[in-house]
C-alpha positions in Angstrom: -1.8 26.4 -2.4 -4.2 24.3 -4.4 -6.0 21.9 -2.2 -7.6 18.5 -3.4 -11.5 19.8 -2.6 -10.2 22.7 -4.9 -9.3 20.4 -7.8 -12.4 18.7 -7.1 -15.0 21.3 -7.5 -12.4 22.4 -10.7 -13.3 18.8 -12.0 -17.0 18.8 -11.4 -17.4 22.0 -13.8 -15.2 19.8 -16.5 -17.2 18.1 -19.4 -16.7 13.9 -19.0 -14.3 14.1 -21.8 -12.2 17.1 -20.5 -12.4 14.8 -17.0 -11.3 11.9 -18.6 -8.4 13.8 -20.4 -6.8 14.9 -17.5 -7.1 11.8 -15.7 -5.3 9.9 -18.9 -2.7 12.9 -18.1 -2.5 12.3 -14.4 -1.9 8.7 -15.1 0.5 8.7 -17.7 2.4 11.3 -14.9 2.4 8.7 -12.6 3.4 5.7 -14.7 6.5 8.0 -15.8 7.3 8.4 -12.5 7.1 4.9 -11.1 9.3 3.8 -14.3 11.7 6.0 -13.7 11.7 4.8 -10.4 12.5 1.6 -10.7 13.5 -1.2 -8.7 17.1 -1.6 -11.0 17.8 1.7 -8.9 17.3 -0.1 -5.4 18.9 -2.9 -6.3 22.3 -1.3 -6.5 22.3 -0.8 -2.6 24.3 -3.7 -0.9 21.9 -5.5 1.8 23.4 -5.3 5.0 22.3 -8.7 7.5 21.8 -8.0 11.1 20.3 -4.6 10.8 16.9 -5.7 12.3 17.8 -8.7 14.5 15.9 -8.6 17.2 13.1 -6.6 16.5 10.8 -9.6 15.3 9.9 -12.4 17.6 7.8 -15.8 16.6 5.7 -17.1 19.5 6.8 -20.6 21.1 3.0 -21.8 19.8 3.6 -20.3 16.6 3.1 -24.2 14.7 0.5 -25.1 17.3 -2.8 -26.4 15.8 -5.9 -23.8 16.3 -8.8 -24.8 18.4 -11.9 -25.1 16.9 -13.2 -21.8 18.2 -10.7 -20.4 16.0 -12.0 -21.5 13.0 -16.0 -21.6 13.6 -16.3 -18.3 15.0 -17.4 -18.0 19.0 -14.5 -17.3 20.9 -13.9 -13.5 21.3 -10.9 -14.0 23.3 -8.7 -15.5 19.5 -9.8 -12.1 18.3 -8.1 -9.8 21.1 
């Protein structure tokens, strides 16, 4: 199995042109893939509500305006 330090030091005895070639190849690979992928394919797939509920919760404070502190630096306790 090829592993990504063994392209590497493949690519490092590459001349820039050859290196830029095979990343033009690389990323036309990818782009192929990701269109082929698209999101026309997801959409087909109904949405079912409820699946989540409950597993998200907003804090009572959540609209509560930020001290000061918050917003010029100074209070290590916002950040924990």
């Amino acid at each position: 199995m090829t592993t990504v330090h063994d392209v590497l030091v493949i690519a490092t005895q590459l001349t820039p042109v050859e290196q830029l070639e095979v990343i033009q190849a690389l990323s036309r690979g990818l782009q192929q893939h990701y269109t082929a992928q698209s999101p026309a394919a997801f959409a087909a797939q109904p949405r079912i509500l409820g699946v989540h509920a409950g597993t998200l919760w907003v804090s009572d404070d959540f609209d509560a305006e930020l001290p000061d502190a918050f917003w010029l630096g100074g209070n290590d306790e916002l950040a924990a």
